[in-house]
N, C-alpha and C positions, 0 to 999 in steps of 0.2 A: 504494500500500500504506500502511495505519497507520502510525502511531507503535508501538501497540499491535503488529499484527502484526510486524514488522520487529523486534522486541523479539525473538522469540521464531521468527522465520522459520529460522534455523542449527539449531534445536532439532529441529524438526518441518518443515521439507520433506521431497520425496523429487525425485530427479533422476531423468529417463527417460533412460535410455542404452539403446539399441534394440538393440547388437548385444548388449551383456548379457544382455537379456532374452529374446530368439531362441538365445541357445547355450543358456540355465538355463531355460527353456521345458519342462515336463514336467507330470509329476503329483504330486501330493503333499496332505500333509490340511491342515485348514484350523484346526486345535488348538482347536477350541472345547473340547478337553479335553485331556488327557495322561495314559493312552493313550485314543488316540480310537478312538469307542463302537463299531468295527467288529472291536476286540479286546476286545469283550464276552462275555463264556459265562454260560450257566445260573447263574441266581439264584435260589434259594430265596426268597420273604417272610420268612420266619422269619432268614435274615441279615440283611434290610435292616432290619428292626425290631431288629435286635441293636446294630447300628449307630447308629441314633437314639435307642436309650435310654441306650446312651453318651454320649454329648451330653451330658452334664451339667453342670448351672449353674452358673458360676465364673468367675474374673477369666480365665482362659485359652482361654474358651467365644469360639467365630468369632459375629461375627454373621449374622443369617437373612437371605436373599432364598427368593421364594419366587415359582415361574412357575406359573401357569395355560395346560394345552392349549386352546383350543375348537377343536376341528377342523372346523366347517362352514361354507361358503362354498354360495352358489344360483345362482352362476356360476360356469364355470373359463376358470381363466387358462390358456393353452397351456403358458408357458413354466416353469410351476410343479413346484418338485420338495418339498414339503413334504408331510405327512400328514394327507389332510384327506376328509371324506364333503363331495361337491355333491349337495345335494339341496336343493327347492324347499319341504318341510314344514319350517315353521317350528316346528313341534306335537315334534319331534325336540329341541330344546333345555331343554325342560323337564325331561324325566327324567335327560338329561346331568348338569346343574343339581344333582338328586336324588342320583347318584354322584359327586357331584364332594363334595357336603357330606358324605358317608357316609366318601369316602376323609380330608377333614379332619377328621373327628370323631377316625376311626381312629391317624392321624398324633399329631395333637396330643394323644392318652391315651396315646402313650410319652413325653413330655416330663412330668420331673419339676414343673415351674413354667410358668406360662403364659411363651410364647415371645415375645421383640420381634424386628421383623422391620424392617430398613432399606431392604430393594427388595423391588419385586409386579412381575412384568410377566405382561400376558394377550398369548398367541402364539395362530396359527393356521395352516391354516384364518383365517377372518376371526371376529374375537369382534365387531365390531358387527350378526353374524347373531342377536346374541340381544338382546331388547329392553334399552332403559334401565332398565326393573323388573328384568328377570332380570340383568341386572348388578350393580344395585343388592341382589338376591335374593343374588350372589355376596361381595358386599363385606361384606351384613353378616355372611355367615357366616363370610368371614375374620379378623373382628373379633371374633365369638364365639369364637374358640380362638386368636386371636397380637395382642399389643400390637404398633399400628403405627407405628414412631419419628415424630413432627409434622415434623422434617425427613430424611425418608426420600425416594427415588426411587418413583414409584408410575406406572408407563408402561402402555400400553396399543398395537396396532399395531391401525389402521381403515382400512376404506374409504372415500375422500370421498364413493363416488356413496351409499354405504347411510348417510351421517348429516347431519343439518343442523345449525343452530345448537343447536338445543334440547339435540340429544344432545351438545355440546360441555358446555352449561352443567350438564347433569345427569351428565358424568363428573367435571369440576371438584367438584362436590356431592361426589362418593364420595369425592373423596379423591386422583384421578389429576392429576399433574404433569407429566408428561412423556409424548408422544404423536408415535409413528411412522404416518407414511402412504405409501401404495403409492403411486407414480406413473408408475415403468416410462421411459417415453417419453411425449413431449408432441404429438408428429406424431400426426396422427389416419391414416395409411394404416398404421404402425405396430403400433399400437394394433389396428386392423381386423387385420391378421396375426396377434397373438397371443393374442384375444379377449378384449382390456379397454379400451372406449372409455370414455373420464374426460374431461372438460374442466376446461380451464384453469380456467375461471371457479368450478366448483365444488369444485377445488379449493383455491383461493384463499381462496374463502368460508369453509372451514374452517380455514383458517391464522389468517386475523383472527377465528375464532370462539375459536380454542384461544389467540388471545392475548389478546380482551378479557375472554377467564374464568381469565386468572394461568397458563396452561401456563408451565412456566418452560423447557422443552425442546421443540422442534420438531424432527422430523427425517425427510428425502422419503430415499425409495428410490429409484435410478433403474437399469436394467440395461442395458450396453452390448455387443452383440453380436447382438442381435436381429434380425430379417427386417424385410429394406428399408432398415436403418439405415444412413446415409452419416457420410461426416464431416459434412456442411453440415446434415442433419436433425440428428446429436446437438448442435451448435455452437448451432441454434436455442433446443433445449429447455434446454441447462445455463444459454442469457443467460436463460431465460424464470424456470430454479427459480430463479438467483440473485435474481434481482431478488425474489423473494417473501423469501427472505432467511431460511430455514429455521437453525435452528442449527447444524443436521447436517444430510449429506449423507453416503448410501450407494451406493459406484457398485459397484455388481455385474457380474463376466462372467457370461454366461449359456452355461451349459454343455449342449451339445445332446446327452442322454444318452437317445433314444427308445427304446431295447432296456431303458433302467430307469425310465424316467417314460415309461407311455404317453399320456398327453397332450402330449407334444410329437412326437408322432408325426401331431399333425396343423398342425404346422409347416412350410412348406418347407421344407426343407431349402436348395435351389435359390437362396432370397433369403434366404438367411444373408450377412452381408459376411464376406469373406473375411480371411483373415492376414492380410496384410497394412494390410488396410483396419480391420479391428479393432483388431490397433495404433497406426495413425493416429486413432484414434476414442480410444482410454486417452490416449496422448499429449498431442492437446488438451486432454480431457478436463481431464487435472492440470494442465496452465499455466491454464485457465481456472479454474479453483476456486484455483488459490493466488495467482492475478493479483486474484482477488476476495476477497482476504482470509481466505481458509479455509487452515486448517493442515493438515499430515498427519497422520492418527493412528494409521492402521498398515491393512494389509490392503484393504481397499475403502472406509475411513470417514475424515471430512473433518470438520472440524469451525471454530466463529468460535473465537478464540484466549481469549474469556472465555468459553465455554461448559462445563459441568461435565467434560464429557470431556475436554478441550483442559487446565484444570487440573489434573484427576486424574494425566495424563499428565506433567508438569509436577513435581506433585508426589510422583511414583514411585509413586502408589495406582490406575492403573489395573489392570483385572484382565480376561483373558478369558474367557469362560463360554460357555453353548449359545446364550446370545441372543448373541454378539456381544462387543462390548468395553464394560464397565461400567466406573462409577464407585468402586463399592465392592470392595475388596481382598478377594480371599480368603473371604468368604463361603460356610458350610455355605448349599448351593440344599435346598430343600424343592419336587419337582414334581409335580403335580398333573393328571392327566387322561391322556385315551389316547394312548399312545408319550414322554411326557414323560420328562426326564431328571433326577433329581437326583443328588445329590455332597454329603455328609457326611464330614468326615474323611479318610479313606484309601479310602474307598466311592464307589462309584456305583452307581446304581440304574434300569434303564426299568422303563418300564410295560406292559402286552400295547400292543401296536402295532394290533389289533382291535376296536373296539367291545363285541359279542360276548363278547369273554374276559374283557375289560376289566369289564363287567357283570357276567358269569360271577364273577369274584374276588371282586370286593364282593358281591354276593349271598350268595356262602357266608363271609362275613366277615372278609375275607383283603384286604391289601394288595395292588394287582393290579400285582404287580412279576413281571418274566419272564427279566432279564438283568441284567446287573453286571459288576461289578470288583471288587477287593479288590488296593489297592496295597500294593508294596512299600516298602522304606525307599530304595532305587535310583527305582521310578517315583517318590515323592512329589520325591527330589532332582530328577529330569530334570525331572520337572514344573514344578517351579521354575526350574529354568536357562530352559526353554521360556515360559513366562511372561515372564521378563525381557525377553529379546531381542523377543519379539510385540509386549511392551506397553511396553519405555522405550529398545527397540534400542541395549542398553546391560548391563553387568553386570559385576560385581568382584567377584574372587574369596573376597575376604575376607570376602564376605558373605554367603557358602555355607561356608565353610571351617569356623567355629566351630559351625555350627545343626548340620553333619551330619557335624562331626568326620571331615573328608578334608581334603587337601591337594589343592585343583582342579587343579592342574598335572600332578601322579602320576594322580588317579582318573578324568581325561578324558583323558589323554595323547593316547588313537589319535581323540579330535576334535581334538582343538586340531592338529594334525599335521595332519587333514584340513581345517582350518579355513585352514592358511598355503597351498590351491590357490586359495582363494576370498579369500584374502587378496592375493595375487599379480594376483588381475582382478578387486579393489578394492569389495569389498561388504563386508570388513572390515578393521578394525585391529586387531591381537593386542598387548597392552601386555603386561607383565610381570604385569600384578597385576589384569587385566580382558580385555572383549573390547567392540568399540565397532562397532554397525554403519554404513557411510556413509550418505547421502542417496542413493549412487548404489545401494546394497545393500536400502535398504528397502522397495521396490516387490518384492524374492525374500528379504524376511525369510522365506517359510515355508521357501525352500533351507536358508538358515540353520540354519532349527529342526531342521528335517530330520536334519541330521549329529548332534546329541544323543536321536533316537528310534531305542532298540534294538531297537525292530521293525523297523524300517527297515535297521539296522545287520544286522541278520540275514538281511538280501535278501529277505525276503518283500514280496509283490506290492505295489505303490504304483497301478498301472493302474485299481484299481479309485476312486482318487482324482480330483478336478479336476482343472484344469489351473493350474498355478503363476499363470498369466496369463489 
């Protein structure tokens, strides 16, 4: 281990304790929001638009991130549970392209002043379905309606098999800094199982493309749980990602949900590893990635310990979002495209989840928003307690006490109460004036979370969630 690492290893590991994680083993969300989007209802466009021209320009204004949908991919992936058309017309991304600048135009005519925006990420579906021009066709329309901060985050998530060098040199061009890649598993009998054959080699090839064009952030996906996976197959692929030496690393369970993703309904089932074996498969998994100098960062992501995230964390500005765990604190999102989510303020906002509707809205000149939220002055507080512990497994109370005029002791009483069972079998420490979670607690930070969501506190249903592990 580093110097560097080792500096900073007490901060950011996480400890496997197995029988832990087998008692607290269950379902639960995964807070890329608070309340998460499944306690969504009927949104009117005419709130979300009420919402954003709020927003107005001033020393107290959040800054913008702002995501792009592309939903199509010309392959599937079995084990995929995201929102996306496979289809092989590439002739389909063009008019997308068409609604996507009609919803920016619409967007940014409720901002009083042109908007600066510190993060862009494009999600999918896969966005290198659409050429380097129509990306490039995307970038500058986002430049026509938002200034983009010159040190801002600008990601993008690709496929290695759909791009070469070229396309590495021509996203650097636009502006993009940081670049996520799929890579699942490295075993090719794997790979044959959940229908995405990739090779090493091509994937490679685009790591050293995205680093001779200045990517300042790499980061592989990998998913463990998968059909055929052993421990000796996953042990293979983690020596093979590390050694490429990504900055991040995302290890996902794969959750076999075929009655709501019917594409993995053409999964065995049969060659799923089992309990046991899954666990053996996590377990290594973390001793290899932090024996290789990757830190914890919370959740499923890993990170080298000078990498932006790994600082962010560090410096109490990490934040988490619908992508995941970002850099940038607290940010009004701006989303864009079909089933996308944004978050202004006290708001959230989707988009129709349809194609179709999604057209349908914009065509008759309407923001194609379908559902929402509208927080309270309780969600915005839990929200932030939820935050804390997700992203610095750590919080004091004094620092909720004056912003939202309570006394954390009195206005959480029946958590912190429920907090001292989970305290007893050692995921937490309760101070007098905080809450600290251990190393052995943050592999079930979302249990954690859990006891401050009053949906949850109200016993409605959690089953309909992943699985904590």
């Amino acid at each position: 281990m580093t110097a560097v690492t080792h500096a900073y290893a007490g901060l950011q590991q996480a400890e496997f304790d197995r029988d832990l994680i087998v008692r607290y083993d269950g379902h639960g969300p995964r807070y890329t929001s608070y309340p998460t989007a499944d306690r969504f209802g009927p949104l009117q466009a005419a709130a979300w638009q009420q919402a954003v021209i709020a927003r107005q320009p001033g020393s107290a204004t959040k800054p913008l991130s702002l995501y792009f949908h592309l939903p199509f991919c010309d392959t599937i992936c079995y084990y995929c549970a995201c929102n996306k058309v496979i289809t092989r017309r590439r002739d389909q991304a063009e008019p997308y392209l068409g609604y996507l600048e009609h919803e920016l135009a619409l967007t940014a005519d409720l901002i009083e002043q042109r908007p600066r925006a510190q993060q862009l990420h494009l999600g999918g579906g896969t966005p290198t379905f659409f050429s380097d021009a129509q990306l490039a066709r995307l970038m500058a329309a986002v430049r026509r309606h938002f200034e983009l901060d010159p040190a801002g985050e600008y990601a993008i998530e690709i496929d290695p098999r759909k791009v070469g060098v070229q396309t590495m040199a021509a996203l650097a061009e636009m502006g993009f800094n940081r670049v996520s890649i799929g890579v699942q598993d490295f075993d090719p009998a794997v790979q044959r199982a959940v229908n995405r054959v990739q090779g090493e080699a091509e994937t490679a090839a685009v790591i050293a493309a995205a680093r001779a064009n200045g990517f300042r952030s790499i980061s592989l996906d990998l998913i463990y749980g998968l059909p055929l996976q052993t421990r000796e197959t996953m042990a293979r692929t983690l020596e093979r990602v590390v050694a490429l030496r990504p900055h991040r690393i995302a290890l996902y369970n794969y959750a076999h949900l075929p009655e709501r993703f019917p594409p993995q309904r053409r999964i065995d089932a049969q060659a799923l590893p089992d309990a046991t074996t899954k666990l053996d498969i996590l377990a290594d998994s973390i001793a290899a990635l932090q024996a290789a100098g990757y830190v914890y960062i919370g959740m499923d992501h890993f990170a080298l310990p000078d990498d932006d995230l790994a600082l962010a964390q560090r410096r109490g500005h990490l934040h988490r979002n619908f992508q995941g765990y970002s850099t940038h604190a607290d940010c009004d999102l701006l989303a864009f495209g079909v089933s996308a989510i944004g978050m202004v303020g006290g708001h959230y906002a989707q988009n129709a989840r349809k194609l179709d509707d999604y057209y349908a809205a914009l065509d008759a000149g309407q923001l194609p928003t379908v559902r929402g939220y509208a927080m309270s002055r309780d969600d915005l507080l839990r929200r932030a307690v939820i935050q804390a512990l997700m992203c610095q497994f750590q919080l004091s109370f004094e620092s909720f006490e004056p912003a939202y005029m309570i006394d954390f002791s009195v206005y959480f009483a029946e958590e912190l109460r429920r907090l001292q069972l989970l305290e007893i079998d050692g995921l937490v420490v309760l101070r007098p004036d905080g809450i600290d979670v251990t190393p052995r607690g943050r592999l079930l930070v979302r249990t954690i979370a859990m006891v401050f969501d009053r949906f949850l506190i109200r016993q409605q249903p959690i089953v309909a969630y992943s699985r904590l592990i």
